[in-house]
DSSP file (Angstrom, degrees, kcal/mol; ACC not computed):
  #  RESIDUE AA STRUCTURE BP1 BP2  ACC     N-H-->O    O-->H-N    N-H-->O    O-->H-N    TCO  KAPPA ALPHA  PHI   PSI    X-CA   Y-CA   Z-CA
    1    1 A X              0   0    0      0, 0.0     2,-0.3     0, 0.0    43,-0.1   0.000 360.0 360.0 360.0 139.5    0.0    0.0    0.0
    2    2 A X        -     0   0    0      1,-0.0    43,-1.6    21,-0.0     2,-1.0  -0.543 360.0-131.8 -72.5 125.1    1.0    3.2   -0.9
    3    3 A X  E     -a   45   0A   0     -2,-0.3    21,-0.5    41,-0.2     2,-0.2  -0.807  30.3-170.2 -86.1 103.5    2.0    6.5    1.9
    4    4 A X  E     -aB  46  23A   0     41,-2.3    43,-0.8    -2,-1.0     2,-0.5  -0.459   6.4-153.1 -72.2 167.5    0.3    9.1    0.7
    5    5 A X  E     -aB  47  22A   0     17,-0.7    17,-2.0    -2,-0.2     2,-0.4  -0.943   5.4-152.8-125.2 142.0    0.9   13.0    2.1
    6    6 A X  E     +a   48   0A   0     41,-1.5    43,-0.5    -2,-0.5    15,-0.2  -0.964  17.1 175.1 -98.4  94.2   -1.1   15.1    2.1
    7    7 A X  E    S-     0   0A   0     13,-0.5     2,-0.3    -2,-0.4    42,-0.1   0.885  71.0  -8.0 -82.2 -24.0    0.2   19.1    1.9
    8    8 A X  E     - B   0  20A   0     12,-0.9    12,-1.8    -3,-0.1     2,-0.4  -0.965  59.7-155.4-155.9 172.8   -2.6   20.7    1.6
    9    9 A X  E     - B   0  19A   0     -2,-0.3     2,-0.6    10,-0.2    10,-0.3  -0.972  13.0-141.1-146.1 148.7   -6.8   20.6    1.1
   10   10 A X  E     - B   0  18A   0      8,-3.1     7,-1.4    -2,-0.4     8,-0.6  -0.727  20.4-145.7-123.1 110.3   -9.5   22.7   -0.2
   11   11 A X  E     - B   0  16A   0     -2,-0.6     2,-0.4     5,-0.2     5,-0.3  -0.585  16.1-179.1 -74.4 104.4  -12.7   22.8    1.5
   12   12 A X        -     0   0    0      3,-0.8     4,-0.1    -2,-0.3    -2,-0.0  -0.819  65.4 -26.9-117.9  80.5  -15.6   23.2    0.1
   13   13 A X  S    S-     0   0    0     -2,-0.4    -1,-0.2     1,-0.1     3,-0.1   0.918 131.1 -44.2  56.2  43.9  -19.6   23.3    2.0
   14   14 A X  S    S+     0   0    0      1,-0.2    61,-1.8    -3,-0.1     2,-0.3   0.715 131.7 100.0  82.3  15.3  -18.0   21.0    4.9
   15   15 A X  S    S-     0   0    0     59,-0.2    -3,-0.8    49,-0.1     2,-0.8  -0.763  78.7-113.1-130.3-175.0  -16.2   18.7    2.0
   16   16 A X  E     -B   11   0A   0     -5,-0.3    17,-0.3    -2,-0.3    -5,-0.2  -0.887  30.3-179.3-131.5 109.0  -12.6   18.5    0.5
   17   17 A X  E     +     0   0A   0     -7,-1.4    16,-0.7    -2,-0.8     2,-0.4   0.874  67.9   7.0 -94.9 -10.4  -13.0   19.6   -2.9
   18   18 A X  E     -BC  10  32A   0     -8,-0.6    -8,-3.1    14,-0.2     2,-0.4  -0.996  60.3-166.6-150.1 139.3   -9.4   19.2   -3.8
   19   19 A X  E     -BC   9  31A   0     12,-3.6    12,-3.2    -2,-0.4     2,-0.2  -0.948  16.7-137.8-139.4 137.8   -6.5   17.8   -2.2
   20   20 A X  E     -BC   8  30A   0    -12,-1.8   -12,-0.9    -2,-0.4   -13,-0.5  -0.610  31.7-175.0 -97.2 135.3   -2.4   18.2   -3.2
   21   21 A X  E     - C   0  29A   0      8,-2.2     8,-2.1   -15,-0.2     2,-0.3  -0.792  16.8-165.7-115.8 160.5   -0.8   14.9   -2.8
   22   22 A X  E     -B    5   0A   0    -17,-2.0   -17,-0.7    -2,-0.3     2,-0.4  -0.876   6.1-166.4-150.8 139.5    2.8   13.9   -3.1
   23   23 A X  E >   -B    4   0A   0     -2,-0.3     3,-3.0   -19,-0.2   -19,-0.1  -0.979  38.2 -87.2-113.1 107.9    4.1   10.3   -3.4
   24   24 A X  T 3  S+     0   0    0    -21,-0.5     3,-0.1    -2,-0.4    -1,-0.1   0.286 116.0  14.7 -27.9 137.7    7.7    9.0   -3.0
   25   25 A X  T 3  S+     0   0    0      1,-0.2    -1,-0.3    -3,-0.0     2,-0.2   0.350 114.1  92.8  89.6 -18.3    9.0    9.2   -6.2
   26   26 A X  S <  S-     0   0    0     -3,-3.0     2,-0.3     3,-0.0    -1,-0.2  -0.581  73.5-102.8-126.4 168.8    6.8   11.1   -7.6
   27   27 A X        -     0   0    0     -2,-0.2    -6,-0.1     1,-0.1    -5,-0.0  -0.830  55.1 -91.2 -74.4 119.0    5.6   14.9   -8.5
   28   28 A X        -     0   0    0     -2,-0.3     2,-0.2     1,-0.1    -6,-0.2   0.371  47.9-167.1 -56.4 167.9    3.0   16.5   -6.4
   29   29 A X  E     -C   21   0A   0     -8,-2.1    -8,-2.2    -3,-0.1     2,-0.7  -0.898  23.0-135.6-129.0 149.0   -0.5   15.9   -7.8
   30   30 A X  E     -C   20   0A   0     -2,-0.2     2,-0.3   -10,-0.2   -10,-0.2  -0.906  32.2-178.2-108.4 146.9   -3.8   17.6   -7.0
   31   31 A X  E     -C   19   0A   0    -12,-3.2   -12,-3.6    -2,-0.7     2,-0.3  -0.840  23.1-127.5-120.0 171.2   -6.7   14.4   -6.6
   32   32 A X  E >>  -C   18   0A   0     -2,-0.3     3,-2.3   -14,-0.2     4,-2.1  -0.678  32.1 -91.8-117.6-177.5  -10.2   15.2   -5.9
   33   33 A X  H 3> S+     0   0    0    -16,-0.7     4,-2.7   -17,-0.3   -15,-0.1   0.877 122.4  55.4 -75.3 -25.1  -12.2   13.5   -2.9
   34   34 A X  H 3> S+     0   0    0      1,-0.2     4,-1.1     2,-0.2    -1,-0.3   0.714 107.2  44.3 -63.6  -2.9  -13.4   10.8   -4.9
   35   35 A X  H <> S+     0   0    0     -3,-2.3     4,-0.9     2,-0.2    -2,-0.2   0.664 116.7  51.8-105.0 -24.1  -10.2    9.7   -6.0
   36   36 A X  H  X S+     0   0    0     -4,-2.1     4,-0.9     1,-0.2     5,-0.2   0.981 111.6  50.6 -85.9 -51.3   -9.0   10.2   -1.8
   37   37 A X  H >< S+     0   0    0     -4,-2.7     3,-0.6    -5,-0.3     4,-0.4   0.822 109.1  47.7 -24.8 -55.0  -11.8    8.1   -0.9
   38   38 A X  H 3< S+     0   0    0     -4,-1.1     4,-0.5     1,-0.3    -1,-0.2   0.628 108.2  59.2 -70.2 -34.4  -11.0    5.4   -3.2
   39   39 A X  H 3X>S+     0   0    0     -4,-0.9     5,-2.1     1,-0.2     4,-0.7   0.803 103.5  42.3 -81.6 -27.7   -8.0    5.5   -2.2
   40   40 A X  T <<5S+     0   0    0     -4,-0.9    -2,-0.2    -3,-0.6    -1,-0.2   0.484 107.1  61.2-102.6   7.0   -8.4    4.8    1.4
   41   41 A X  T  45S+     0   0    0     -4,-0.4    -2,-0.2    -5,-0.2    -1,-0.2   0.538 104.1  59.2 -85.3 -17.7  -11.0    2.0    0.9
   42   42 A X  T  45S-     0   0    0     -4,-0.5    -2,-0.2    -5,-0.1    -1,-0.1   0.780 126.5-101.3 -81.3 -32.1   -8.3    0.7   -0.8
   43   43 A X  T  <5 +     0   0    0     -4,-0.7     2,-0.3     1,-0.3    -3,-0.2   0.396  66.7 144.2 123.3   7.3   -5.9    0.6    2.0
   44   44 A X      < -     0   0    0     -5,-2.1     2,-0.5    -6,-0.1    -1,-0.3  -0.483  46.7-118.4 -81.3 158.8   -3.7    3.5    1.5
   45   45 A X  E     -a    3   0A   0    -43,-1.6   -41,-2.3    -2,-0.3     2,-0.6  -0.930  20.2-169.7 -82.8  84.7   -2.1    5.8    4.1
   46   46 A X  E     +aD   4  54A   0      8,-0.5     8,-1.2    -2,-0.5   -41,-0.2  -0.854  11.1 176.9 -91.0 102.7   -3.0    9.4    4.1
   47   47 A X  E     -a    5   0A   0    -43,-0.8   -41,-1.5    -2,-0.6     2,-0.3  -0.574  16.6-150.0-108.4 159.6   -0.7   11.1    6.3
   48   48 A X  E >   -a    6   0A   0      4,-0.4     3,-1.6   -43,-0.2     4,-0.2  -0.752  49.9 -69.1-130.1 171.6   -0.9   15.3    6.7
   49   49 A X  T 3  S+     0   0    0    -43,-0.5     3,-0.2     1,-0.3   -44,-0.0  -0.279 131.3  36.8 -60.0 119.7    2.6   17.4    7.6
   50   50 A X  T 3  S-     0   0    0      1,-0.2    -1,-0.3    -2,-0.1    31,-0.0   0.161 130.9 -87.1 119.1 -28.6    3.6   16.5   11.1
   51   51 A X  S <  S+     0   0    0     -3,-1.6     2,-0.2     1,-0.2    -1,-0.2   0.468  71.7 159.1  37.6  31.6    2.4   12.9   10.5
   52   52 A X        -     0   0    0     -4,-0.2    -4,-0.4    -3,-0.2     2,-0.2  -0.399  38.6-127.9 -54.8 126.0   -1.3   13.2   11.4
   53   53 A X        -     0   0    0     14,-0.2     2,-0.6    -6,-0.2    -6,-0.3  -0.621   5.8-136.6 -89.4 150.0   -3.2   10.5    9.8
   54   54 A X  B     -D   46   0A   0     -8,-1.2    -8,-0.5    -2,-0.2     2,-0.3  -0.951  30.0-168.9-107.8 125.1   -6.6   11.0    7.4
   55   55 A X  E     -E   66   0B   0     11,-2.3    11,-2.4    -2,-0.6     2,-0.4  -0.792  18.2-117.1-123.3 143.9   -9.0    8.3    8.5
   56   56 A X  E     -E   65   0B   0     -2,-0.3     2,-0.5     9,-0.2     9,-0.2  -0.821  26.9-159.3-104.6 149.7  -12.1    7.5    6.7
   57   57 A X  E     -E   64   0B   0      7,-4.3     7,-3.1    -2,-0.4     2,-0.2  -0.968  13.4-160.3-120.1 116.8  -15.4    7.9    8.2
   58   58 A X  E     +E   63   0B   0     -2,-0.5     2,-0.5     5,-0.3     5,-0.2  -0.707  14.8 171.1 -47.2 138.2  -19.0    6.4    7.4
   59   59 A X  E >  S-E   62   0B   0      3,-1.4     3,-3.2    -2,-0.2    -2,-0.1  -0.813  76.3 -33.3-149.5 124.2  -21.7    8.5    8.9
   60   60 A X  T 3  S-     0   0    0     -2,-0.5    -2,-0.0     1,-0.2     0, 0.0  -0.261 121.4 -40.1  57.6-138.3  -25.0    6.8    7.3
   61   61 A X  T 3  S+     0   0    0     -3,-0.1    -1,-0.2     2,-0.1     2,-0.2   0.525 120.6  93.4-107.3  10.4  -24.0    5.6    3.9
   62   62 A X  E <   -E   59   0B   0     -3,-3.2    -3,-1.4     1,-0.0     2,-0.4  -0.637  68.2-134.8-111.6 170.1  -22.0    8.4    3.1
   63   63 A X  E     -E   58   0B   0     -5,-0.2     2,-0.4    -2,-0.2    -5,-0.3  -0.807  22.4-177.2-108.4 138.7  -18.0    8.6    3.7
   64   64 A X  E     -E   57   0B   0     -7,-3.1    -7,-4.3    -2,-0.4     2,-0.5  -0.982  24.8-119.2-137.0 160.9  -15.8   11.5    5.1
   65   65 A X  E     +E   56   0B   0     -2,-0.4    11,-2.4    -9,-0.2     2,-0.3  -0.845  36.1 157.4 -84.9 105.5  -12.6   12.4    5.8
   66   66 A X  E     -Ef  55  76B   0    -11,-2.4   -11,-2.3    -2,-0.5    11,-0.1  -0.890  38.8-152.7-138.4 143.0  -11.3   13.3    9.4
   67   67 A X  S    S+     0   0    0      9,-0.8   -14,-0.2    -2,-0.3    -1,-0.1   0.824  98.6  51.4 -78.2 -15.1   -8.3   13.4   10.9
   68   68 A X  S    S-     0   0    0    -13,-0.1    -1,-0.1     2,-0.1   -14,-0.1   0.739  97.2-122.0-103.1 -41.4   -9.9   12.7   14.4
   69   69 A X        +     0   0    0      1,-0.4     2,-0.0   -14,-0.2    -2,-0.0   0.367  61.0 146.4 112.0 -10.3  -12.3    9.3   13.9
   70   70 A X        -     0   0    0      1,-0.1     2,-1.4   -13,-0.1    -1,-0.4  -0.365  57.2-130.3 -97.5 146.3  -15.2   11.1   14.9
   71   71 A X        +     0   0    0      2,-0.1     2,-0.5    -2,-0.0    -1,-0.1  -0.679  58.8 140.1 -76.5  80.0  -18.4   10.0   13.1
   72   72 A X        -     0   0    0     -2,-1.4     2,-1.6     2,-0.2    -3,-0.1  -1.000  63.1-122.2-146.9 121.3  -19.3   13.7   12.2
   73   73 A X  S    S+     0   0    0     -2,-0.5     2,-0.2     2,-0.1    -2,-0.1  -0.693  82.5 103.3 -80.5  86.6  -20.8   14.2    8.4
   74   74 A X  S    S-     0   0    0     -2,-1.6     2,-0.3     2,-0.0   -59,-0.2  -0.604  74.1-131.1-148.9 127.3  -17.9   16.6    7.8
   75   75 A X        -     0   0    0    -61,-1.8     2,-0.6    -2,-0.2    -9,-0.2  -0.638  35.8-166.4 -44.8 116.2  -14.6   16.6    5.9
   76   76 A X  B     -f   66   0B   0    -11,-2.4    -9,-0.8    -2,-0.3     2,-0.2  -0.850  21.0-153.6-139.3 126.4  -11.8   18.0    8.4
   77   77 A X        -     0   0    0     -2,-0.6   -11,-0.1   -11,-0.1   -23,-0.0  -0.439  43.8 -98.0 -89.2 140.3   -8.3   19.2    7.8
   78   78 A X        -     0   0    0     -2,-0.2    -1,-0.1     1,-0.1   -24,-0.0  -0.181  21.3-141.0 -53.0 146.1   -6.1   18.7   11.2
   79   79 A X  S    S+     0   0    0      1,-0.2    -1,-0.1    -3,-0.1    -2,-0.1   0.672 100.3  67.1 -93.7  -9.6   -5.9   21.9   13.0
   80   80 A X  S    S+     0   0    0      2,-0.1     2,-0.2   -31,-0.0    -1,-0.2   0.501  94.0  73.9 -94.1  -4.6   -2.2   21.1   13.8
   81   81 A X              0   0    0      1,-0.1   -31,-0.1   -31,-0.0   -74,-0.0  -0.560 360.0 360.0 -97.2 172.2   -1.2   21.4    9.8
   82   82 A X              0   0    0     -2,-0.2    -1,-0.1   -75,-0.1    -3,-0.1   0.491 360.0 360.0 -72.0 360.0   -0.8   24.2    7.8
């Protein structure tokens, strides 16, 4: 499985419309939240600066992103990154 990082995200009505990635080897990239979703149903590692993890969330049927675990229908960037 792949360690992603994460440098940065852009938030959009409580969701991540965009997020800049960078991958050993590789150049950064911007994905969008389906493709960050996809990606951690897959088994990947989203890590933020500092090494804060992006954990995926269920709430109901739908999925979010949080650094925290908390079942909360929001997307939420760590308050401890940039």
């Amino acid at each position: 499985m792949a360690q992603i990082h994460v440098t940065s995200a852009h938030v959009e009505a409580g969701r991540f419309a965009r997020l800049h990635v960078r991958m050993r080897g590789l150049p950064e990239r911007v994905v969008d939240r389906d493709t960050a979703v996809r990606w951690l149903r897959d088994g990947h590692s989203m890590l933020v600066r500092g090494g804060a993890p992006l954990l995926l969330v269920e709430v109901g049927d739908e999925p979010f992103i949080r650094p925290d675990g908390v079942a909360e229908a929001a997307d939420l960037w760590p308050a401890s990154a940039p």
